[in-house]
PDB file of N, CA, C, O and CB in Angstrom:
ATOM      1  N   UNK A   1      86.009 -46.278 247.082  1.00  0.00           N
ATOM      2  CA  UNK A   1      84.656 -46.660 246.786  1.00  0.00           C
ATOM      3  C   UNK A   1      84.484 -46.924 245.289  1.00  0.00           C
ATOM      4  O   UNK A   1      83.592 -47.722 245.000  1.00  0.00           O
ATOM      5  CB  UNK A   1      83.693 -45.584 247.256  1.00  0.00           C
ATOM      6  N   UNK A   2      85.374 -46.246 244.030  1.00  0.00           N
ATOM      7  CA  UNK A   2      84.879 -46.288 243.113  1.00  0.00           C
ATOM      8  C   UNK A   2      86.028 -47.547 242.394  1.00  0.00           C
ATOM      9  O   UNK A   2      86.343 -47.784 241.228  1.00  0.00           O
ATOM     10  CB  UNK A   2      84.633 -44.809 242.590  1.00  0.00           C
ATOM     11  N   UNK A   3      86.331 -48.010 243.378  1.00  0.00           N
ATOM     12  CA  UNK A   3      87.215 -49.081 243.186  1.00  0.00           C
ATOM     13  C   UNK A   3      86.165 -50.589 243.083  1.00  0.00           C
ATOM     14  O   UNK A   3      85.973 -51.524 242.305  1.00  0.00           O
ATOM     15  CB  UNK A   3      88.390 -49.045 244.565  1.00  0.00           C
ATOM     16  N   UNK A   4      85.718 -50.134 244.300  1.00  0.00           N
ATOM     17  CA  UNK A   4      84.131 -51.382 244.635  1.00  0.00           C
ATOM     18  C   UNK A   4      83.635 -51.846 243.351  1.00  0.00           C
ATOM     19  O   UNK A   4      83.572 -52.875 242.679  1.00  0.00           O
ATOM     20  CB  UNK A   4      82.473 -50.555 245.450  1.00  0.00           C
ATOM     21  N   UNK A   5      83.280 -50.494 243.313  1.00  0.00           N
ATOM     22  CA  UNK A   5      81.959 -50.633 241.560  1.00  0.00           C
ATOM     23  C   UNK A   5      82.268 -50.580 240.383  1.00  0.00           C
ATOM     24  O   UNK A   5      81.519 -50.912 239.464  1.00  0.00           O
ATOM     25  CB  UNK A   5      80.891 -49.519 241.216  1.00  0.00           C
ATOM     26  N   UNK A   6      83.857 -49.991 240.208  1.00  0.00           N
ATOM     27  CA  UNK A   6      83.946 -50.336 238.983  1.00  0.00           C
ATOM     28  C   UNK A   6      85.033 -52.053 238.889  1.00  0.00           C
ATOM     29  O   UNK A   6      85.817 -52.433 239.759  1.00  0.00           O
ATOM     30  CB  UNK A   6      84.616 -48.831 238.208  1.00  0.00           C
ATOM     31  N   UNK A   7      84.735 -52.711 237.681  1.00  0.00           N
ATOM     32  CA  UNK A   7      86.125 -53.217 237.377  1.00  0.00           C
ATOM     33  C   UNK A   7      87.645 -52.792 236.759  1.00  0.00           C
ATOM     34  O   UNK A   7      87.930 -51.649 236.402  1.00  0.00           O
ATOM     35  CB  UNK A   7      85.835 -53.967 236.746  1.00  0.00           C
ATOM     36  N   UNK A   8      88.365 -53.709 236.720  1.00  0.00           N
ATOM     37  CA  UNK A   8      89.465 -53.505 237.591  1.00  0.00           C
ATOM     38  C   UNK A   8      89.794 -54.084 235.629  1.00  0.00           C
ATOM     39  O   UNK A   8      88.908 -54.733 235.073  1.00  0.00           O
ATOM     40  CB  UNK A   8      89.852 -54.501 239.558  1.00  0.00           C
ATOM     41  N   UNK A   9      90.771 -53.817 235.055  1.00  0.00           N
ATOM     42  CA  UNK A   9      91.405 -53.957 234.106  1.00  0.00           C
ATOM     43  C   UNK A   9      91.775 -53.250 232.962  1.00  0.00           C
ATOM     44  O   UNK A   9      92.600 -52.349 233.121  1.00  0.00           O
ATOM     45  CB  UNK A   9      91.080 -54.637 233.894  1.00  0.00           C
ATOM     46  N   UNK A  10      91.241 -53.516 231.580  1.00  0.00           N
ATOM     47  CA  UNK A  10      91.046 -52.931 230.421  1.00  0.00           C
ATOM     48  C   UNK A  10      89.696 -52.022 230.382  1.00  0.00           C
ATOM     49  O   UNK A  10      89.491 -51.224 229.468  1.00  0.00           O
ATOM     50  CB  UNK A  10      91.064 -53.997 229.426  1.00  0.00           C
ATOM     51  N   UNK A  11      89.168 -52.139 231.018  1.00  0.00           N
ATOM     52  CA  UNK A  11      86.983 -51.986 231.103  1.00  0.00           C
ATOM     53  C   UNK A  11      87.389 -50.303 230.719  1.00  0.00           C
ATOM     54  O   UNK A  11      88.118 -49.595 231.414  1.00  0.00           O
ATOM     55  CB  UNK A  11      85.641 -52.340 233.537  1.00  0.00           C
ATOM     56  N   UNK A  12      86.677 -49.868 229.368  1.00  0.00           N
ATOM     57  CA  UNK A  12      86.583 -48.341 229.083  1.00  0.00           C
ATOM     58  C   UNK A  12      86.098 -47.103 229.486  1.00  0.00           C
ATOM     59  O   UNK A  12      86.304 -45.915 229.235  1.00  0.00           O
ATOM     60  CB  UNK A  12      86.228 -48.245 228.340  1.00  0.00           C
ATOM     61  N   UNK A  13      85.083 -48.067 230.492  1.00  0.00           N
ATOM     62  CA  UNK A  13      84.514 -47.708 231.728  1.00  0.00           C
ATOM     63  C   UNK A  13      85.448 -46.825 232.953  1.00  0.00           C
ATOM     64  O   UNK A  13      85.223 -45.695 233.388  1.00  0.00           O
ATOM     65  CB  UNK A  13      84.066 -49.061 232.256  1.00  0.00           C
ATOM     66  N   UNK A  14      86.699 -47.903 233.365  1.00  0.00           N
ATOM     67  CA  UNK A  14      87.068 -47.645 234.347  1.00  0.00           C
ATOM     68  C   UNK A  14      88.142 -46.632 234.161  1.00  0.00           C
ATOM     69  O   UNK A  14      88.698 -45.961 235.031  1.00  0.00           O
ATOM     70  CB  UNK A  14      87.305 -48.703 234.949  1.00  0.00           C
ATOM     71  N   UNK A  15      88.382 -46.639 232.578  1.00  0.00           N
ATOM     72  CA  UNK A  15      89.728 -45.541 232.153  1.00  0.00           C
ATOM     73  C   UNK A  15      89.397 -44.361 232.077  1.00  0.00           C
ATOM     74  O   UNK A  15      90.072 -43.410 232.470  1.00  0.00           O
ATOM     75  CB  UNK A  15      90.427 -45.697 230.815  1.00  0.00           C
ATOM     76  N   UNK A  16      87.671 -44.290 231.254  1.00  0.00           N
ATOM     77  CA  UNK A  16      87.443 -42.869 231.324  1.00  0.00           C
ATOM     78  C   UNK A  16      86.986 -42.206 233.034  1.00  0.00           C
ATOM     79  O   UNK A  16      86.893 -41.035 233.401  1.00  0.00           O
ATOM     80  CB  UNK A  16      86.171 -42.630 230.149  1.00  0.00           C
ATOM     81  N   UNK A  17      86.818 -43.213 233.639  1.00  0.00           N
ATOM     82  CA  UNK A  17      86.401 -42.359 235.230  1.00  0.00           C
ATOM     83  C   UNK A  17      87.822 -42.281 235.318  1.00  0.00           C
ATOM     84  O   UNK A  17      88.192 -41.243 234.768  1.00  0.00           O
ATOM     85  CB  UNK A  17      85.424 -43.256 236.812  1.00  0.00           C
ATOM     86  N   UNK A  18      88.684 -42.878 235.735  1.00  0.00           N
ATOM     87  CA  UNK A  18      90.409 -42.484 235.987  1.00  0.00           C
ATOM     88  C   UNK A  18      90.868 -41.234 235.515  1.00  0.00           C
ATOM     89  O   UNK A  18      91.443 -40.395 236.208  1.00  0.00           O
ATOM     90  CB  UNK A  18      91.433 -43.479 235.234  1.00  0.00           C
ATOM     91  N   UNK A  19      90.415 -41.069 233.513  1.00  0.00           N
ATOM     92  CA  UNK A  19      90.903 -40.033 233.451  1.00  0.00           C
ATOM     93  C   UNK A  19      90.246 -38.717 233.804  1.00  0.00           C
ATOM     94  O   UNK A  19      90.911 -37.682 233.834  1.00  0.00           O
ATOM     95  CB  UNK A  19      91.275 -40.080 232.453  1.00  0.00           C
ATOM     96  N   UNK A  20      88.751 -38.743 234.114  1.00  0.00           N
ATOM     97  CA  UNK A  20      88.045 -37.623 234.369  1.00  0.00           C
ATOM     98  C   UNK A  20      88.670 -37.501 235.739  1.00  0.00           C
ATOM     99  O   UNK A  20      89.212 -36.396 235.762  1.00  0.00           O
ATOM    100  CB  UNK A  20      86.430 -37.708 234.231  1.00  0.00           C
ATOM    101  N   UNK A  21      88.859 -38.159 236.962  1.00  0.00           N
ATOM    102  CA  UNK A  21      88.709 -37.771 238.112  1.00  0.00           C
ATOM    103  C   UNK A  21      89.951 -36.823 237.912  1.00  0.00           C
ATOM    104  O   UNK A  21      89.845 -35.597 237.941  1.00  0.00           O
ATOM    105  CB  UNK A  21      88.633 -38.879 239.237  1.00  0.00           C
ATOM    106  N   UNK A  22      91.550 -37.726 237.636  1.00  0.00           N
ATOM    107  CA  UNK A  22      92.134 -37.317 237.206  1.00  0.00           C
ATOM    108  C   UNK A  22      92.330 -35.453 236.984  1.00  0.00           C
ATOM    109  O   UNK A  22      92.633 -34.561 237.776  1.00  0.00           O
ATOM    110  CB  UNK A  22      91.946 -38.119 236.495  1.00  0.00           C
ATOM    111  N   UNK A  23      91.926 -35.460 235.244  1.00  0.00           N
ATOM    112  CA  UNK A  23      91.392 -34.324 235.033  1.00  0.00           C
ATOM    113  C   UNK A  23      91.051 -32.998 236.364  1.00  0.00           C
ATOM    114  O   UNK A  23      91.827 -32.099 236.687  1.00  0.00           O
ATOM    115  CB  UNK A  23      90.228 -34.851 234.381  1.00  0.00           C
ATOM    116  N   UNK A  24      90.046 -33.193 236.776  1.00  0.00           N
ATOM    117  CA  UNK A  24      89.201 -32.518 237.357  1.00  0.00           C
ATOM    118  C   UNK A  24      89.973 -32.034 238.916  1.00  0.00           C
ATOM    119  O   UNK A  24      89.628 -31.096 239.635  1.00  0.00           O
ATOM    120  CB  UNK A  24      87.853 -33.425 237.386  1.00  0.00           C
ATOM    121  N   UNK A  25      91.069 -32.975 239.132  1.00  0.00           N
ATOM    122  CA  UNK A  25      91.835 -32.856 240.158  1.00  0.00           C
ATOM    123  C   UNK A  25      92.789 -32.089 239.927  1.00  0.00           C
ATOM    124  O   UNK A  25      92.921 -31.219 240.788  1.00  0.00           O
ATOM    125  CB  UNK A  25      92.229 -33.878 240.590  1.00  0.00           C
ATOM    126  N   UNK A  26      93.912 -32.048 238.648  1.00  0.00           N
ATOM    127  CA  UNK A  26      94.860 -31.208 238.003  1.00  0.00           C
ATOM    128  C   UNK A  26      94.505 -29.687 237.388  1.00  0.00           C
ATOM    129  O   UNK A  26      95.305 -28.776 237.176  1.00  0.00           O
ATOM    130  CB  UNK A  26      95.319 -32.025 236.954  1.00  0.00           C
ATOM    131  N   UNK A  27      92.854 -29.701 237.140  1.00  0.00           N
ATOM    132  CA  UNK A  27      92.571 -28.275 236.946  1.00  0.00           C
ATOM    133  C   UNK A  27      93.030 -26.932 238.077  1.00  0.00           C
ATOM    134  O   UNK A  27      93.581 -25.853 237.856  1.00  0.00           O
ATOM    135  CB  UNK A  27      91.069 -28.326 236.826  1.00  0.00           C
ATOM    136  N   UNK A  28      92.591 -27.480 239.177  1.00  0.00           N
ATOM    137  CA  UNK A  28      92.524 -26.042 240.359  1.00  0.00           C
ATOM    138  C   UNK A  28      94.422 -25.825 239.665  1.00  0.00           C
ATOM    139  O   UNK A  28      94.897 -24.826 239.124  1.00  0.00           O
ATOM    140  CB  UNK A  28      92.191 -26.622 243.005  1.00  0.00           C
ATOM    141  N   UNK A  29      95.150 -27.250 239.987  1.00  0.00           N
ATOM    142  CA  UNK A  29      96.942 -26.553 240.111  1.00  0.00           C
ATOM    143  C   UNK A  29      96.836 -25.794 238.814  1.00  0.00           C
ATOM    144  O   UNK A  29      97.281 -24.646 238.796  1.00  0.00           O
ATOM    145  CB  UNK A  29      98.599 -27.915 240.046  1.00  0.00           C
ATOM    146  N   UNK A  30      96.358 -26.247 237.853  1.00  0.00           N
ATOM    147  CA  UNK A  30      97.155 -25.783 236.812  1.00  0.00           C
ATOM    148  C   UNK A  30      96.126 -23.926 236.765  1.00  0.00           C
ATOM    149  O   UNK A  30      96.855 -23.017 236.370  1.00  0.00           O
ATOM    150  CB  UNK A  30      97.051 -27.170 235.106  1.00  0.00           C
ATOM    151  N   UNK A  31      95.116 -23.624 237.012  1.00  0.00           N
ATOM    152  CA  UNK A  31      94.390 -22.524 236.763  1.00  0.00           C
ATOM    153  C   UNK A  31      95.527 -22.201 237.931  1.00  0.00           C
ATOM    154  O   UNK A  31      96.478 -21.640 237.386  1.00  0.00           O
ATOM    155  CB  UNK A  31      92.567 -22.402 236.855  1.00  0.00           C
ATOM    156  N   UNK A  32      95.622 -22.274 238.551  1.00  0.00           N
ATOM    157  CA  UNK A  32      96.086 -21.379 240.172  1.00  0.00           C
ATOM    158  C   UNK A  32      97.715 -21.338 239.692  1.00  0.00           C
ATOM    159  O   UNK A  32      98.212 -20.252 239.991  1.00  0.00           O
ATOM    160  CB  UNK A  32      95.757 -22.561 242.192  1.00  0.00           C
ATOM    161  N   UNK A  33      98.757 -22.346 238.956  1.00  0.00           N
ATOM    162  CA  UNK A  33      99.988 -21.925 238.222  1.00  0.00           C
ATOM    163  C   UNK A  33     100.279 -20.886 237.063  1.00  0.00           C
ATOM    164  O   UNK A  33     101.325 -20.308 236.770  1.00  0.00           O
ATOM    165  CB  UNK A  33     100.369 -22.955 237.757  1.00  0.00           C
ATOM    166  N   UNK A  34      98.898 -20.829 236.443  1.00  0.00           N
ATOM    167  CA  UNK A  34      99.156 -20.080 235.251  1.00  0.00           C
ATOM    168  C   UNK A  34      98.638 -18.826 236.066  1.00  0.00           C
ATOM    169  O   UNK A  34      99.328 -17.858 235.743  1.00  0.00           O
ATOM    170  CB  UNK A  34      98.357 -20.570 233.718  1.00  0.00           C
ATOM    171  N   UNK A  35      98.058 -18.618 236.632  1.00  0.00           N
ATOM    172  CA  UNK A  35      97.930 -16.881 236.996  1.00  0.00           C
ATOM    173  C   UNK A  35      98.951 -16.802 238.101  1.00  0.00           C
ATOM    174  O   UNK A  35      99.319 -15.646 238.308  1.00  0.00           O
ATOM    175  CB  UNK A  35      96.205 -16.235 237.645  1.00  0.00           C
ATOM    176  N   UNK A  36      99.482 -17.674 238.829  1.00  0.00           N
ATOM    177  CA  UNK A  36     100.669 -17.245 239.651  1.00  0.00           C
ATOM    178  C   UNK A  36     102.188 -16.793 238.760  1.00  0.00           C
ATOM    179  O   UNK A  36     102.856 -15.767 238.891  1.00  0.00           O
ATOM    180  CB  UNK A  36     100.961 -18.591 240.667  1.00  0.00           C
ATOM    181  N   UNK A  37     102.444 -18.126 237.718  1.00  0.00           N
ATOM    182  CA  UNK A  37     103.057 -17.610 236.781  1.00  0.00           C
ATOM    183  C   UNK A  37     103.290 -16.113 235.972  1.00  0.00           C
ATOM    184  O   UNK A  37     104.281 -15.397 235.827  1.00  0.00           O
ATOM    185  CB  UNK A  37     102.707 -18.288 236.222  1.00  0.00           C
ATOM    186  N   UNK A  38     101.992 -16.020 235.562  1.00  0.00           N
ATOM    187  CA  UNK A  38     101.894 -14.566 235.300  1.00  0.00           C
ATOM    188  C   UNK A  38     101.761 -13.397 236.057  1.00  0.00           C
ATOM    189  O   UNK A  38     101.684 -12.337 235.436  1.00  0.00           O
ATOM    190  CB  UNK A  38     101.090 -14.435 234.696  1.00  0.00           C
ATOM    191  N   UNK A  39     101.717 -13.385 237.358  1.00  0.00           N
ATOM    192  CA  UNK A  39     101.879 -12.571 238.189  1.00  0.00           C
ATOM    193  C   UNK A  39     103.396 -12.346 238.038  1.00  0.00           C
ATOM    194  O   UNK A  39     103.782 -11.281 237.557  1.00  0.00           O
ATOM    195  CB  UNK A  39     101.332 -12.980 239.441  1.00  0.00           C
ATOM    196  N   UNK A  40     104.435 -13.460 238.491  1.00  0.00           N
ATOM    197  CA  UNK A  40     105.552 -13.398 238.551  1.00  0.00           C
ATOM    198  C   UNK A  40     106.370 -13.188 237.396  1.00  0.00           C
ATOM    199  O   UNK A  40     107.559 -13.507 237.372  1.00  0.00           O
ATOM    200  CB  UNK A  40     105.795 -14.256 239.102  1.00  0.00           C
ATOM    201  N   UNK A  41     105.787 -12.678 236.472  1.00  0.00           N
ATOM    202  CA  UNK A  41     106.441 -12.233 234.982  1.00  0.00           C
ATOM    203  C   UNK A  41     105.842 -11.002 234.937  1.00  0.00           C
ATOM    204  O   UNK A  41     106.528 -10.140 234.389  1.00  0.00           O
ATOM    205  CB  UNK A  41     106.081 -13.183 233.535  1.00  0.00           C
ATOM    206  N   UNK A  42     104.525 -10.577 235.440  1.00  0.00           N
ATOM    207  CA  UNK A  42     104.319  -8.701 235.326  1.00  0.00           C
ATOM    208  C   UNK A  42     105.460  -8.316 236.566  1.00  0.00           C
ATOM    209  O   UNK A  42     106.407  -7.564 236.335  1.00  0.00           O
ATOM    210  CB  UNK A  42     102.204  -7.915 235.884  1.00  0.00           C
ATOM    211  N   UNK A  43     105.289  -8.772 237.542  1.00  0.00           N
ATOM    212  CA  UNK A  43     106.353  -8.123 238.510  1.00  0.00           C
ATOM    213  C   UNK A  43     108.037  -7.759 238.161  1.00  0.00           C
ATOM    214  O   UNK A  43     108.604  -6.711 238.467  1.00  0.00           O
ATOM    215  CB  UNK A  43     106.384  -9.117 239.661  1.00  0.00           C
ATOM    216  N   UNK A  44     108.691  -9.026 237.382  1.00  0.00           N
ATOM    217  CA  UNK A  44     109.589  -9.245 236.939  1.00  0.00           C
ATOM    218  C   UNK A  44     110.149  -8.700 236.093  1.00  0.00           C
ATOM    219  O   UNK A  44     111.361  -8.491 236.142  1.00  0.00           O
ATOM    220  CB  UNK A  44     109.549  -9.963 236.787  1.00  0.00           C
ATOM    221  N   UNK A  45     108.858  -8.090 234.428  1.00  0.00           N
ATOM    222  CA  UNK A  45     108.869  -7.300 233.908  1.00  0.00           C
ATOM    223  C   UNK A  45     108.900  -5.491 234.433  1.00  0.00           C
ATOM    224  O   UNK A  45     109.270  -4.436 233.917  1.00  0.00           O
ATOM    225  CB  UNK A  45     108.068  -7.816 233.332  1.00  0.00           C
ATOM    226  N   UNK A  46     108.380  -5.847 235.529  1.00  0.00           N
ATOM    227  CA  UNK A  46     108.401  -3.945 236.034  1.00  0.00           C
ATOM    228  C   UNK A  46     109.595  -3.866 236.370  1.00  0.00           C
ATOM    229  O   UNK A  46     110.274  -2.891 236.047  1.00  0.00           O
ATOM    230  CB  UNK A  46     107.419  -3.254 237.461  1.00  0.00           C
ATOM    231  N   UNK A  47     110.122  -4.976 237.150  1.00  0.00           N
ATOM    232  CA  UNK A  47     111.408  -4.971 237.869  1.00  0.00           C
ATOM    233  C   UNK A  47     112.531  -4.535 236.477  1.00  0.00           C
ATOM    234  O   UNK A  47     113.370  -3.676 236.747  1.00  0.00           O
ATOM    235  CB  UNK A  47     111.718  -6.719 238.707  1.00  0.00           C
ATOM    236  N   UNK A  48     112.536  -4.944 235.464  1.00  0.00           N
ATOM    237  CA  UNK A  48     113.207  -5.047 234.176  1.00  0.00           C
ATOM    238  C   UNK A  48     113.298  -3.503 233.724  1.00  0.00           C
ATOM    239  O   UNK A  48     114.231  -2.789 233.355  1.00  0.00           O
ATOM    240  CB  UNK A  48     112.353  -6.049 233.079  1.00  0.00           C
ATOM    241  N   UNK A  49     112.250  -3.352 233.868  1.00  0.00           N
ATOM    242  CA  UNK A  49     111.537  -1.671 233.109  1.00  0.00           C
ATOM    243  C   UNK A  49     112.025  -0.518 234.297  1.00  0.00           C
ATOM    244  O   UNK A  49     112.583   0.540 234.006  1.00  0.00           O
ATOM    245  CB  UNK A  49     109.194  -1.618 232.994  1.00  0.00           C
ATOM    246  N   UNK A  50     111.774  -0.848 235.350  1.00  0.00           N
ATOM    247  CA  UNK A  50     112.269   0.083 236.287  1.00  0.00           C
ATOM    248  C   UNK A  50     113.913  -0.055 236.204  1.00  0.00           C
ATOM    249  O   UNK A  50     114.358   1.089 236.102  1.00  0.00           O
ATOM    250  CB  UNK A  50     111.631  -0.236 237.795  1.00  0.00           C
ATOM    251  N   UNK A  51     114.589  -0.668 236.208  1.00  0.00           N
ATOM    252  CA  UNK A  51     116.136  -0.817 236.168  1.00  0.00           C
ATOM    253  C   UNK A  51     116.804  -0.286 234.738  1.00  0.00           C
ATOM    254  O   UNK A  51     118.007  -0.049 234.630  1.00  0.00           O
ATOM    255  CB  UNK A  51     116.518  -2.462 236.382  1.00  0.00           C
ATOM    256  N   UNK A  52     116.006  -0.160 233.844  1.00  0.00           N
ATOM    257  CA  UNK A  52     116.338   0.115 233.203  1.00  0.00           C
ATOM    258  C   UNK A  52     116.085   1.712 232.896  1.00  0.00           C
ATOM    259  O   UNK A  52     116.653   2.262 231.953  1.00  0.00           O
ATOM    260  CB  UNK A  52     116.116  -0.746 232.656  1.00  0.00           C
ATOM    261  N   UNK A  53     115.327   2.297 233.635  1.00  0.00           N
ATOM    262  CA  UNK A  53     114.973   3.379 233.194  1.00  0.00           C
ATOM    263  C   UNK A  53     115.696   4.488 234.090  1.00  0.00           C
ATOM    264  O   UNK A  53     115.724   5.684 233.801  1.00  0.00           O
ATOM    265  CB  UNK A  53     113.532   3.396 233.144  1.00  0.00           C
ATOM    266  N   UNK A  54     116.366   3.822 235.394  1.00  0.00           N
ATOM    267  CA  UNK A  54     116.851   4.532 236.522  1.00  0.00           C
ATOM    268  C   UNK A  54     118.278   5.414 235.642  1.00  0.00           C
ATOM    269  O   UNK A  54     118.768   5.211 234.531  1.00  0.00           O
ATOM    270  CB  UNK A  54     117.299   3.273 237.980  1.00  0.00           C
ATOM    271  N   UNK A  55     118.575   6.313 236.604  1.00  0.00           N
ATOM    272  CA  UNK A  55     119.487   7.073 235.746  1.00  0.00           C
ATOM    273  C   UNK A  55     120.948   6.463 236.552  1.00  0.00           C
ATOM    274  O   UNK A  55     121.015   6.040 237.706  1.00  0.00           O
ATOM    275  CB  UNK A  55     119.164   8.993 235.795  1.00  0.00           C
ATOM    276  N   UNK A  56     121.972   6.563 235.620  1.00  0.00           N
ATOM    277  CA  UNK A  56     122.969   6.415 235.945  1.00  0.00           C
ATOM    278  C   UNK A  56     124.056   7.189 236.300  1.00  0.00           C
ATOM    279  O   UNK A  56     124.536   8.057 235.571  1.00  0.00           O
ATOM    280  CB  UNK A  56     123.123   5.913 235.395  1.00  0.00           C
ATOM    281  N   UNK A  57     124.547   6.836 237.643  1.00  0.00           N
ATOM    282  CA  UNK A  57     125.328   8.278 238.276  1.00  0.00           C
ATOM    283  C   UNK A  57     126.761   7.562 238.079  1.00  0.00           C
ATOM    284  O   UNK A  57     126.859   6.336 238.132  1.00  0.00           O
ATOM    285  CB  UNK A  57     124.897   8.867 240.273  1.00  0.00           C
ATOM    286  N   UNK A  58     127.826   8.378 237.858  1.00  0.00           N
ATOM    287  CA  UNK A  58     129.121   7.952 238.145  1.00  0.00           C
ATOM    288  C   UNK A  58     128.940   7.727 239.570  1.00  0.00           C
ATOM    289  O   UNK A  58     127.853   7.965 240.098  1.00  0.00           O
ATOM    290  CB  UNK A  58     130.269   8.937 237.753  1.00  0.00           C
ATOM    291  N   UNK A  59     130.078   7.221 240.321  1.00  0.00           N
ATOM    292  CA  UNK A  59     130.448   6.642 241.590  1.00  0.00           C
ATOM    293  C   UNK A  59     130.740   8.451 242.153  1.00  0.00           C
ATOM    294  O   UNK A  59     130.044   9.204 242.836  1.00  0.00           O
ATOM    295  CB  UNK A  59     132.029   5.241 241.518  1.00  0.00           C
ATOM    296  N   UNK A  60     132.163   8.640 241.447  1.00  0.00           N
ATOM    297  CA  UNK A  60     132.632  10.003 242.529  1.00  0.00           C
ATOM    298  C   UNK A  60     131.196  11.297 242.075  1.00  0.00           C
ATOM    299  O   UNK A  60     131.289  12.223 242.881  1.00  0.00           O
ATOM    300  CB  UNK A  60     134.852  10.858 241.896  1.00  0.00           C
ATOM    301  N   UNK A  61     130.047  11.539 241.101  1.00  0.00           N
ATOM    302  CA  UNK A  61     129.543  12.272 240.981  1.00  0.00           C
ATOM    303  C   UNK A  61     128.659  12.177 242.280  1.00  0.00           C
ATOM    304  O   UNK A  61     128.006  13.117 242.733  1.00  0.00           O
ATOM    305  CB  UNK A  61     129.187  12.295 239.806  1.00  0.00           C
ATOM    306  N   UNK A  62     128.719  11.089 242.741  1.00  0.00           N
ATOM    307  CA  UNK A  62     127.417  10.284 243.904  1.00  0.00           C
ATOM    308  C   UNK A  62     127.842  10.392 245.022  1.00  0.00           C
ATOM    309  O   UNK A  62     127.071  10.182 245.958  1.00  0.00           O
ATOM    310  CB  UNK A  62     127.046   8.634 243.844  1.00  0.00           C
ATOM    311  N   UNK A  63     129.224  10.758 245.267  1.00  0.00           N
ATOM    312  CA  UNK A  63     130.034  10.855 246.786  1.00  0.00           C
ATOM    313  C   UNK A  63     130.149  12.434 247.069  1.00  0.00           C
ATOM    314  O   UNK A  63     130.310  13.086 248.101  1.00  0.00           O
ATOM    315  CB  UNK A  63     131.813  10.087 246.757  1.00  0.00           C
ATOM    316  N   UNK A  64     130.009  12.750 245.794  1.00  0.00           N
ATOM    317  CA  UNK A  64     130.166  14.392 246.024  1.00  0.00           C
ATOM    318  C   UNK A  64     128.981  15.303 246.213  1.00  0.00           C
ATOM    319  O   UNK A  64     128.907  16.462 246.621  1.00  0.00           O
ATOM    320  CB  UNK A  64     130.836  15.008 244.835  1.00  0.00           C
ATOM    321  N   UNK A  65     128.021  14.391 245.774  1.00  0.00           N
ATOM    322  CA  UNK A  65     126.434  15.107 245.638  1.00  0.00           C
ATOM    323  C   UNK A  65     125.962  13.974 246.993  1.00  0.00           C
ATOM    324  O   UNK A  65     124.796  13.590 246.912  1.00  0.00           O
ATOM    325  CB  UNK A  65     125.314  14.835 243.583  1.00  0.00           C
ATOM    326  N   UNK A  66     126.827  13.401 248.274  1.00  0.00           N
ATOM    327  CA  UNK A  66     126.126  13.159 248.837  1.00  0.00           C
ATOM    328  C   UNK A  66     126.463  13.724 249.975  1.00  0.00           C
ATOM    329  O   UNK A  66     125.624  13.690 250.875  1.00  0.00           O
ATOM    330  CB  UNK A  66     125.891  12.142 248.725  1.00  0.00           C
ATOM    331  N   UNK A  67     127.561  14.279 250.186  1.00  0.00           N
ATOM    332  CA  UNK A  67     128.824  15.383 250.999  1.00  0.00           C
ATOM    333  C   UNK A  67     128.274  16.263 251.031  1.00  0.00           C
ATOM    334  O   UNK A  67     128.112  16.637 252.192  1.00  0.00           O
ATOM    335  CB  UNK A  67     130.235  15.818 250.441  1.00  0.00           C
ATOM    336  N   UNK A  68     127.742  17.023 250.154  1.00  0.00           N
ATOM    337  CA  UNK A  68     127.220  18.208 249.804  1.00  0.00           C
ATOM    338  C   UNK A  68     127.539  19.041 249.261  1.00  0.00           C
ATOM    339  O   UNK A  68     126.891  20.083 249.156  1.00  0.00           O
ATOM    340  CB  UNK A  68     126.954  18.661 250.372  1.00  0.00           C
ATOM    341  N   UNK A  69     128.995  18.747 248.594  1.00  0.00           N
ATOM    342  CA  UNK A  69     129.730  19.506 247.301  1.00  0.00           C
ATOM    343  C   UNK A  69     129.422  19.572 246.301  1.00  0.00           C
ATOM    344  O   UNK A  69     128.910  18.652 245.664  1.00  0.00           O
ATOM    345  CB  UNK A  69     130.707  19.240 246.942  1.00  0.00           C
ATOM    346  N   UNK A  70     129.698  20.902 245.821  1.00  0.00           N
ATOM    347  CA  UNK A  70     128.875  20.961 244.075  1.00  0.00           C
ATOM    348  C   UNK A  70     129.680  20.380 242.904  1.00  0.00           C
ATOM    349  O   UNK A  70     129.209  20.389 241.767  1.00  0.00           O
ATOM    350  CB  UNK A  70     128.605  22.690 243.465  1.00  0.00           C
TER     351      UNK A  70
END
């Protein structure tokens, strides 16, 4: 429809509706990427922080404490 009414070329008219519709269409992805993004970097970060904080067992200390030997 907005093909109808506007013209069709150089017209400054028809660039700034292009780029608003444009615009206004790329907002929702990009608001809805940047907080998905950052979701997936707090998670990623815990994931980081938790691995790092876990304690580290030797292998045979872990076979013996799972046997039930002291």
């Amino acid at each position: 429809m907005c093909q109808t009414v506007m013209p069709k070329g150089d017209d400054p008219l028809a660039r700034g509706l292009f780029w608003s519709v444009l615009l206004l269409m790329s907002m929702p992805f990009l608001i809805g990427g940047s907080i998905g993004g950052w979701l997936f970097y707090k998670h990623w970060r815990m994931r980081q922080e938790q691995r790092a904080a876990a304690p580290v067992v030797s292998l045979h200390l872990a076979y013996t404490q799972k046997e039930g030997q002291p």
